[in-house]
N, C-alpha and C positions, 0 to 999 in steps of 0.2 A: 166133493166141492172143488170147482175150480180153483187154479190158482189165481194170485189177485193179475198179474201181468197179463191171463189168458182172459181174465174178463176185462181186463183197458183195454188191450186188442180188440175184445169182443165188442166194445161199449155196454159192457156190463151182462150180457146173452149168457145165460147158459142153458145147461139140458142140451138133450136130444134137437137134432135140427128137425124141420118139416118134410116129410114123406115128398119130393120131386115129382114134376108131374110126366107123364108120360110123353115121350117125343118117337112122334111114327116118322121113320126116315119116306123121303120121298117115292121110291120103289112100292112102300108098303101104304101110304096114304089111300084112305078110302075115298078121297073124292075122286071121282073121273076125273083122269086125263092130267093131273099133279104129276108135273116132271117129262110130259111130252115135248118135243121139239117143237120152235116155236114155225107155224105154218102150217103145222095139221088141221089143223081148225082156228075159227076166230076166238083168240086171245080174250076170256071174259071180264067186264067190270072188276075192276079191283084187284087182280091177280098180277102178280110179278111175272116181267122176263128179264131174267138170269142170264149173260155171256160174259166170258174169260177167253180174253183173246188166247190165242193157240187150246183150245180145252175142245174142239167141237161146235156145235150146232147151237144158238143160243136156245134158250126152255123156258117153261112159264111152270108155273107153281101158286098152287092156290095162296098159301099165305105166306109172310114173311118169315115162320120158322120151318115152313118146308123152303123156302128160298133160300134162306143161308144156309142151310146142309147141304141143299144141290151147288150152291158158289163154293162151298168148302170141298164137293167133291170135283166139280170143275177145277181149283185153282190144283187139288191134287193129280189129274190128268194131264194136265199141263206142265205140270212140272218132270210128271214119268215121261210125257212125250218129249219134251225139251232134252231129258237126261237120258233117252234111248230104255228106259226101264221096260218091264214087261210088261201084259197086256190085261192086266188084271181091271 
């Protein structure tokens, strides 16, 4: 049994949380072309382009939870670049 402070934090929640649903990082997205630089081809209805100045080439991503993994890995490219880090 929870304690009572863990369920006012909670708003009353307890138990087990819900199984998270799966998040395919950009590299591994089954759509064609998620994560390509933008200019290879035309940019389709509805898909995001992603750029981070100093990070690279800006990209396009099918949807907005592959788009914020590739900006999350953009803004971390930019920063190794800025900081001389290595080439990972």
């Amino acid at each position: 049994m929870a304690r009572r402070a863990a369920q006012e934090w909670n708003r009353g929640m307890v138990g087990t949380s819900a199984v998270p649903r799966d998040v395919t990082p950009p590299g591994e997205c089954a759509t064609d072309g998620c994560g390509r630089p933008v200019g290879t081809e035309v940019t389709p209805t509805g898909w995001v382009v992603a750029q981070v100045i100093g990070s690279g080439p800006a990209r396009e991503y099918c949807s907005g939870s592959c788009s914020s993994y590739g900006v999350a890995l953009a803004e971390v490219r930019a920063l190794r670049d800025k900081d001389g880090g290595d080439d990972r």
